[in-house]
N, CA, C and O atoms as a GROMACS GRO file, in nm:
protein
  360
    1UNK      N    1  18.882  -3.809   6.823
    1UNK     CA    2  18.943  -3.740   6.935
    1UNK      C    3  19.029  -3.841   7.010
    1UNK      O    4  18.988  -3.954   7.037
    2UNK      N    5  19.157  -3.794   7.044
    2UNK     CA    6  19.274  -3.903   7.090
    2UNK      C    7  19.320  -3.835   7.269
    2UNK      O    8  19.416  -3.877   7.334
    3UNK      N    9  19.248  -3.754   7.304
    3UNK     CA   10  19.224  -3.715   7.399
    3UNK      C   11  19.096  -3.821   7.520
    3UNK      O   12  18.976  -3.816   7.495
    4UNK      N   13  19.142  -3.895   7.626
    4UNK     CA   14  19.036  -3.945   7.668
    4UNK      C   15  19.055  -3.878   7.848
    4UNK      O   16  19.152  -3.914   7.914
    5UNK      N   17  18.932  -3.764   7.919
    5UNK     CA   18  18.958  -3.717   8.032
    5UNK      C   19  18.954  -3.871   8.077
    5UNK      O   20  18.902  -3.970   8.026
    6UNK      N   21  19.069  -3.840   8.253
    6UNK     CA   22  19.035  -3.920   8.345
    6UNK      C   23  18.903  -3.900   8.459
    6UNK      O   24  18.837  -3.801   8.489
    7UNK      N   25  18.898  -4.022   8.501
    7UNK     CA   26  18.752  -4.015   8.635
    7UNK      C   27  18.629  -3.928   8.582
    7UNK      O   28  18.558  -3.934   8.482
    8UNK      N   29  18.636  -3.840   8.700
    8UNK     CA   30  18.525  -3.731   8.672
    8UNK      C   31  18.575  -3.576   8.576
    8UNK      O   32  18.526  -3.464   8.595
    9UNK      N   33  18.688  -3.610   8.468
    9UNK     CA   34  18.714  -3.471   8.414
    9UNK      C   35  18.615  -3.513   8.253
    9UNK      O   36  18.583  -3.619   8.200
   10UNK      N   37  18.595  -3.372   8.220
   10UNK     CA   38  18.521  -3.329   8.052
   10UNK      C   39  18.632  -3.263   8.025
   10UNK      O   40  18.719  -3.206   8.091
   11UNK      N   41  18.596  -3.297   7.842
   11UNK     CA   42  18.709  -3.209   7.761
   11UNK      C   43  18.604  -3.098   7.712
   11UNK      O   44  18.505  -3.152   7.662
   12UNK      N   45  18.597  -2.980   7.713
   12UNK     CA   46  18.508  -2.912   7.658
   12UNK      C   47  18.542  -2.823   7.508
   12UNK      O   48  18.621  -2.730   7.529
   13UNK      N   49  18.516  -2.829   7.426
   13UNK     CA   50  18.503  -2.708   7.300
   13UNK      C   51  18.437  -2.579   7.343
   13UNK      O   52  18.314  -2.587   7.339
   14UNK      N   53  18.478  -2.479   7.377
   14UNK     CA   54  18.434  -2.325   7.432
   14UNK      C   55  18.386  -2.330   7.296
   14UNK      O   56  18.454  -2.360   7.198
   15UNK      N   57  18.207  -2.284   7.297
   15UNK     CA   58  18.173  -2.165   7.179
   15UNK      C   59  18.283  -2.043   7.154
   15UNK      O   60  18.351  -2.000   7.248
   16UNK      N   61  18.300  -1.978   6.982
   16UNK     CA   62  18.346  -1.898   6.958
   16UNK      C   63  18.337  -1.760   7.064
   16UNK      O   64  18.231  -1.737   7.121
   17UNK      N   65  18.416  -1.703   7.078
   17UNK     CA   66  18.431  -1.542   7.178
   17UNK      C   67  18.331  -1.453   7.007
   17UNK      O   68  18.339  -1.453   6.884
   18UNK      N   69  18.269  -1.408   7.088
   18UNK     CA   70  18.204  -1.262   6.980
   18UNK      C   71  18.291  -1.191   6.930
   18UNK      O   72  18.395  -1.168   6.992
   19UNK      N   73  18.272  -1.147   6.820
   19UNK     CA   74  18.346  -1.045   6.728
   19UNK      C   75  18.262  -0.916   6.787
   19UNK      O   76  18.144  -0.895   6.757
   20UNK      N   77  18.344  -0.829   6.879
   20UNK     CA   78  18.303  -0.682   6.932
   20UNK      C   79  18.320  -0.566   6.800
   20UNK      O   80  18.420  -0.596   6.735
   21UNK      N   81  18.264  -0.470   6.756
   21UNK     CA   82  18.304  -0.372   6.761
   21UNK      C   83  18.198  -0.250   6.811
   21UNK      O   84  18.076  -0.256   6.828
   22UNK      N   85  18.314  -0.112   6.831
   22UNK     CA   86  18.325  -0.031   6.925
   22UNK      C   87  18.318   0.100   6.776
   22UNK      O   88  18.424   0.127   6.720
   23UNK      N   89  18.203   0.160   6.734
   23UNK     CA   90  18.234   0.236   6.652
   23UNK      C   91  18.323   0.260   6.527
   23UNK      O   92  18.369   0.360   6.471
   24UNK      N   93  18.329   0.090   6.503
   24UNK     CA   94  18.444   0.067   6.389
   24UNK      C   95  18.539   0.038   6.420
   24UNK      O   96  18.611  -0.002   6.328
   25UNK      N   97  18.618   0.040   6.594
   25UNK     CA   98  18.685  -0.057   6.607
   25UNK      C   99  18.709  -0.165   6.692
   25UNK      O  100  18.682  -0.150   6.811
   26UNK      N  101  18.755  -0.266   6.654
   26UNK     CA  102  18.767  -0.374   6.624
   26UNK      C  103  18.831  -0.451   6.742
   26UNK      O  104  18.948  -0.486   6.729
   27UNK      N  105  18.774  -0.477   6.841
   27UNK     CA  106  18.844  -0.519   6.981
   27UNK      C  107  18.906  -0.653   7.002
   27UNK      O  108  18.832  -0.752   7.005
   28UNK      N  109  19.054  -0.668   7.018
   28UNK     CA  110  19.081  -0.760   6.974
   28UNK      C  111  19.076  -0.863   7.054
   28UNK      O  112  19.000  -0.843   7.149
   29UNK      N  113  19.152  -1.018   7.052
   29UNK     CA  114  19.086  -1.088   7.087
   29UNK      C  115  19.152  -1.104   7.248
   29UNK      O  116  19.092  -1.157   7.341
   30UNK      N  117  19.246  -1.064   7.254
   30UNK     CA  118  19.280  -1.058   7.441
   30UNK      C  119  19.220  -0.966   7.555
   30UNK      O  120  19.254  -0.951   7.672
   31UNK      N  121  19.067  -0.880   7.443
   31UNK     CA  122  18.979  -0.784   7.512
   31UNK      C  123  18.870  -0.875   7.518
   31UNK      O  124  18.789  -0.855   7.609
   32UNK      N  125  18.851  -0.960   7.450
   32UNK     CA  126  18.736  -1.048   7.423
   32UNK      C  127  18.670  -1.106   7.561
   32UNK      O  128  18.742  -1.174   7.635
   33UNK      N  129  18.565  -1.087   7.589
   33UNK     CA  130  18.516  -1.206   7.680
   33UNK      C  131  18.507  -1.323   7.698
   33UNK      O  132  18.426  -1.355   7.611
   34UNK      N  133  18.539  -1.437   7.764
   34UNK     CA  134  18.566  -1.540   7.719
   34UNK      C  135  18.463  -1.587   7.749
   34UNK      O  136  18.386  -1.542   7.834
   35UNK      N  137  18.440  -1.740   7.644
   35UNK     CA  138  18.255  -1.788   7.617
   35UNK      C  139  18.259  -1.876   7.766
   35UNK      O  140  18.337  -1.949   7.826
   36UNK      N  141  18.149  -1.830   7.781
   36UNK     CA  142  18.098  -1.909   7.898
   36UNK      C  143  18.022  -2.038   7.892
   36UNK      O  144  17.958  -2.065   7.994
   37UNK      N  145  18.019  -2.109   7.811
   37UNK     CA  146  17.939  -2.207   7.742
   37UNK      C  147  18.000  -2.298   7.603
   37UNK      O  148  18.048  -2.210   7.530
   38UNK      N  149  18.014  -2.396   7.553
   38UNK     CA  150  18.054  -2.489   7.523
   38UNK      C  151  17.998  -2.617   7.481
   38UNK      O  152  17.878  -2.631   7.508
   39UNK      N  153  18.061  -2.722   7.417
   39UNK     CA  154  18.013  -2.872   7.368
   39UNK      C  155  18.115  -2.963   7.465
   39UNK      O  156  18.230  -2.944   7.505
   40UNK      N  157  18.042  -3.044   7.480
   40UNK     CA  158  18.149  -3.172   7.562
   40UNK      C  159  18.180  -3.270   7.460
   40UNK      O  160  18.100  -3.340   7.399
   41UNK      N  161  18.314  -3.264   7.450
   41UNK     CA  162  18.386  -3.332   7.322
   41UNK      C  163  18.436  -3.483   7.348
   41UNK      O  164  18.451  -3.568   7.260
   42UNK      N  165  18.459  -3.501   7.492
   42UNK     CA  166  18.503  -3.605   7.539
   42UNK      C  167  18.458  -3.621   7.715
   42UNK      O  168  18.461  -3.518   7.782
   43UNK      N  169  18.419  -3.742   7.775
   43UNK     CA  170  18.388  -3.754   7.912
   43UNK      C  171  18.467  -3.855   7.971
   43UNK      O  172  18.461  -3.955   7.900
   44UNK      N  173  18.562  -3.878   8.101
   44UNK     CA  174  18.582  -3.946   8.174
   44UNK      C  175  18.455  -4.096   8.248
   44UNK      O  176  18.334  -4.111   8.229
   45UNK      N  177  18.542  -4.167   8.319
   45UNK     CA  178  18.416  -4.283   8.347
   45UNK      C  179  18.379  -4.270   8.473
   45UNK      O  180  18.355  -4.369   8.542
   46UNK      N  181  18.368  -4.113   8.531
   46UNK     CA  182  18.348  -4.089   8.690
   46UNK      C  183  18.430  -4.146   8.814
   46UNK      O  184  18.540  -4.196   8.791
   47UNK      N  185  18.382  -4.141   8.946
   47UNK     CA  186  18.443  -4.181   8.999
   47UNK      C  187  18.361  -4.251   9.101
   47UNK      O  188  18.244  -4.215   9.084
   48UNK      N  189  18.373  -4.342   9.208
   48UNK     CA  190  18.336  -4.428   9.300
   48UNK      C  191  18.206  -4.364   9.349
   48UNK      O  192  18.093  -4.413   9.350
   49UNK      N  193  18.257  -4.213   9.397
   49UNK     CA  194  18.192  -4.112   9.453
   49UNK      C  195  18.111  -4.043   9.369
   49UNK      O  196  18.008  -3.994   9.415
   50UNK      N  197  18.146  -4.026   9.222
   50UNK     CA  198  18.086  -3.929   9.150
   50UNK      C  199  18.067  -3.952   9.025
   50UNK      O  200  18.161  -3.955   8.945
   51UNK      N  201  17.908  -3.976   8.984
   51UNK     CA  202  17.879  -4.100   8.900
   51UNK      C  203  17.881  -3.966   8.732
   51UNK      O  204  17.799  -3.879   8.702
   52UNK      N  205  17.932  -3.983   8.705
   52UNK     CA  206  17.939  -3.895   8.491
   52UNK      C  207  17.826  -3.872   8.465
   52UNK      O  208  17.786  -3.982   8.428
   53UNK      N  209  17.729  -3.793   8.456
   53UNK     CA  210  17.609  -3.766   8.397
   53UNK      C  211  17.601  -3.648   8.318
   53UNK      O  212  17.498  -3.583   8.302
   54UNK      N  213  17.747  -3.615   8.256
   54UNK     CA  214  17.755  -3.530   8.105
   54UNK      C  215  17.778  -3.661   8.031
   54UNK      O  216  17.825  -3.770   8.064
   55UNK      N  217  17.722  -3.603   7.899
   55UNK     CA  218  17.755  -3.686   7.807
   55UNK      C  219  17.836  -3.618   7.682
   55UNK      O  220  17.844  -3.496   7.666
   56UNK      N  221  17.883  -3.698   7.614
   56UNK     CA  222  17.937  -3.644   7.486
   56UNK      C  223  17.850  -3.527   7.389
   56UNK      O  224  17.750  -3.586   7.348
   57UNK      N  225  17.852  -3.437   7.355
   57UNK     CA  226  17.747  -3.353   7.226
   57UNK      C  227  17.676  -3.273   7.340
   57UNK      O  228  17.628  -3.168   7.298
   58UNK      N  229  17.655  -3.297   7.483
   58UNK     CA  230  17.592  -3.160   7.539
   58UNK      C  231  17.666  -3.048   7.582
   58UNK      O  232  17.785  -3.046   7.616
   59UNK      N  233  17.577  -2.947   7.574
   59UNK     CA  234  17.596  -2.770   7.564
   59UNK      C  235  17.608  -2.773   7.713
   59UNK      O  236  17.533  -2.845   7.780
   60UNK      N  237  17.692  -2.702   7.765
   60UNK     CA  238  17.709  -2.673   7.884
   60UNK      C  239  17.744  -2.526   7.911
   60UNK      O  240  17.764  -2.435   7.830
   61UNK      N  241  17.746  -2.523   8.048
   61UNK     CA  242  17.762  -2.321   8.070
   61UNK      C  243  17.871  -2.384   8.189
   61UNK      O  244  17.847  -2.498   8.228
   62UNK      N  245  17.959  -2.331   8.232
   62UNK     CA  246  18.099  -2.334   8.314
   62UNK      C  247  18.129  -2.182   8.345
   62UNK      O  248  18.110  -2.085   8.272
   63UNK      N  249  18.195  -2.190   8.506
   63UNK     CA  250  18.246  -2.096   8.542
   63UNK      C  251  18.311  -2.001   8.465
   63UNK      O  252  18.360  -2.047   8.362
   64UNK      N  253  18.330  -1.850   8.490
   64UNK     CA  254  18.462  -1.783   8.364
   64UNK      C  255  18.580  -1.800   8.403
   64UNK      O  256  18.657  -1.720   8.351
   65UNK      N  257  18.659  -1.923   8.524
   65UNK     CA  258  18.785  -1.937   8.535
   65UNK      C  259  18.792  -2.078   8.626
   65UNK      O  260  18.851  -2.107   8.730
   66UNK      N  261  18.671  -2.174   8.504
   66UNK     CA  262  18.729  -2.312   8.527
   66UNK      C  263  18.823  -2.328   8.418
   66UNK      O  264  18.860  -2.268   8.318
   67UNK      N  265  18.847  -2.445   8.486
   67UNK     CA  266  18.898  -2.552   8.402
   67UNK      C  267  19.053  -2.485   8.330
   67UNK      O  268  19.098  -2.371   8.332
   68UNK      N  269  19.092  -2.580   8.283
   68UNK     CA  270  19.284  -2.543   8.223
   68UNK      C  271  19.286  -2.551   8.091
   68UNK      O  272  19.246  -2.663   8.058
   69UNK      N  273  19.322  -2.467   7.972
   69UNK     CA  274  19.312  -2.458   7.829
   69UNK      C  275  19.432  -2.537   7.821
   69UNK      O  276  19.521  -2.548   7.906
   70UNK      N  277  19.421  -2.595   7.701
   70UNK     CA  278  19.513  -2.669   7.672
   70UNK      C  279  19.460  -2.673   7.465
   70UNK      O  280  19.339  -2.673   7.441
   71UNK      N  281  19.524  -2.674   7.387
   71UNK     CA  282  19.537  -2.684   7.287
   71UNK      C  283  19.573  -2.786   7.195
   71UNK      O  284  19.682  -2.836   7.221
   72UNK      N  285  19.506  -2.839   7.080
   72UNK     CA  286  19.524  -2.983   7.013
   72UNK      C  287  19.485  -2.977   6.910
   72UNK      O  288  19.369  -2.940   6.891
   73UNK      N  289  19.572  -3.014   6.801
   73UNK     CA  290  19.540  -3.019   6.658
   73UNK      C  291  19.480  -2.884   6.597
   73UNK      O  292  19.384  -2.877   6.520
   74UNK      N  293  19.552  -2.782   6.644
   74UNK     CA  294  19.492  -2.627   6.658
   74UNK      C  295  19.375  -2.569   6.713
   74UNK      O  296  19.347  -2.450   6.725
   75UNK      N  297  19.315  -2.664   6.742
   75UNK     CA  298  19.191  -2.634   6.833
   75UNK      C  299  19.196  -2.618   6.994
   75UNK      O  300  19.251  -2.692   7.075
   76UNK      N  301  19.117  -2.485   7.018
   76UNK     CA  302  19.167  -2.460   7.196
   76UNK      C  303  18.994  -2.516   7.294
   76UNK      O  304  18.874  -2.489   7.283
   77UNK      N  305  19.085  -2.608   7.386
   77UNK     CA  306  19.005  -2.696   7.468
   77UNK      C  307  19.032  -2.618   7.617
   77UNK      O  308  19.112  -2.538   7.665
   78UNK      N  309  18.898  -2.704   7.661
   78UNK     CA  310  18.910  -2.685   7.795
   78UNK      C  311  18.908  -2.806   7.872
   78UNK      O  312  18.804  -2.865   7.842
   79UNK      N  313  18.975  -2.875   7.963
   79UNK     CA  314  18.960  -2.981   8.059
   79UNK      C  315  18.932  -2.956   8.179
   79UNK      O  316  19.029  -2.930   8.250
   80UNK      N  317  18.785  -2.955   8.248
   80UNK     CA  318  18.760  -2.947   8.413
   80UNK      C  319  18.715  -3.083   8.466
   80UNK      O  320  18.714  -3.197   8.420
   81UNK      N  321  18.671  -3.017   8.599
   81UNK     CA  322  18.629  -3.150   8.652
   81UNK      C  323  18.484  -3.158   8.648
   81UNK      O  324  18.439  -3.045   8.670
   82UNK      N  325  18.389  -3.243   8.629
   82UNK     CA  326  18.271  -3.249   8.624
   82UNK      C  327  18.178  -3.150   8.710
   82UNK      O  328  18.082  -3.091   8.661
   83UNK      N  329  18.217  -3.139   8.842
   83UNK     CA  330  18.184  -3.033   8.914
   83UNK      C  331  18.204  -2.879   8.877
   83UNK      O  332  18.123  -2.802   8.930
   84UNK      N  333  18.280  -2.835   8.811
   84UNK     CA  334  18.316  -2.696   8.739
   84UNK      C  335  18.148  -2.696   8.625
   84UNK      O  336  18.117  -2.606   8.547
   85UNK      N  337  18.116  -2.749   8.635
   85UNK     CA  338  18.020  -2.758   8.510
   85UNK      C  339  17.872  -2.673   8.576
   85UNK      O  340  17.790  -2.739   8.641
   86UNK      N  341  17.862  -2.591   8.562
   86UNK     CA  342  17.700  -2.573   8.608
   86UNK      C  343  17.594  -2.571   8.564
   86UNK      O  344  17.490  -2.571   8.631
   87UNK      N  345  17.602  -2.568   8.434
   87UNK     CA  346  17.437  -2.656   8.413
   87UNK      C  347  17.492  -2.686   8.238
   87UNK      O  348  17.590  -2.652   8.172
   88UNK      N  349  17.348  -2.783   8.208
   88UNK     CA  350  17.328  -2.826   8.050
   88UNK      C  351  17.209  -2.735   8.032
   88UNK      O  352  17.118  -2.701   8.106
   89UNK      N  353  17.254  -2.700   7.869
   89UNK     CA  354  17.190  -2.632   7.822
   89UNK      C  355  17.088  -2.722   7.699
   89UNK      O  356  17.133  -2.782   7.601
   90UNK      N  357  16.968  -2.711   7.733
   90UNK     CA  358  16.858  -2.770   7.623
   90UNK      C  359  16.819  -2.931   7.669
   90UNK      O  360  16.739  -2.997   7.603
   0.00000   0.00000   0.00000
């Protein structure tokens, strides 16, 4: 990964959106819900104030309208700030 967040930001990998269907059909993906939960792919080195305590490989759950998508090597990311994060999962 050639992506490194600054301070207190995570790069996150969103889990896949569910494949819906509706009686056979097939809801596409701009109906989709977007995943609320994710892997942390990359971590910043915090800040003065706000010490990093995600780490790389944990499952996290995030707001449904943090953080800014941004896209890389065809894969769609998310970058917030450590605070957007509300809990680890496991």
């Amino acid at each position: 990964m050639n992506i490194k967040p600054l301070a207190d930001r995570v790069l996150i990998l969103p889990a896949p959106a569910e494949e819906k269907t509706i009686g056979g059909i097939i809801i596409p993906d701009t109906a989709k819900e977007k995943p609320l939960q994710g892997e942390v792919v990359a971590v910043g080195n915090g800040t003065k104030d706000e010490e990093m305590v995600l780490h790389v490989g944990d499952q996290v759950l995030y707001g449904k309208y943090s953080g800014t998508e941004l896209e890389h090597d065809g894969k769609k990311y998310l970058i917030m700030r450590q605070s957007d994060v509300l809990a680890v999962l496991g």
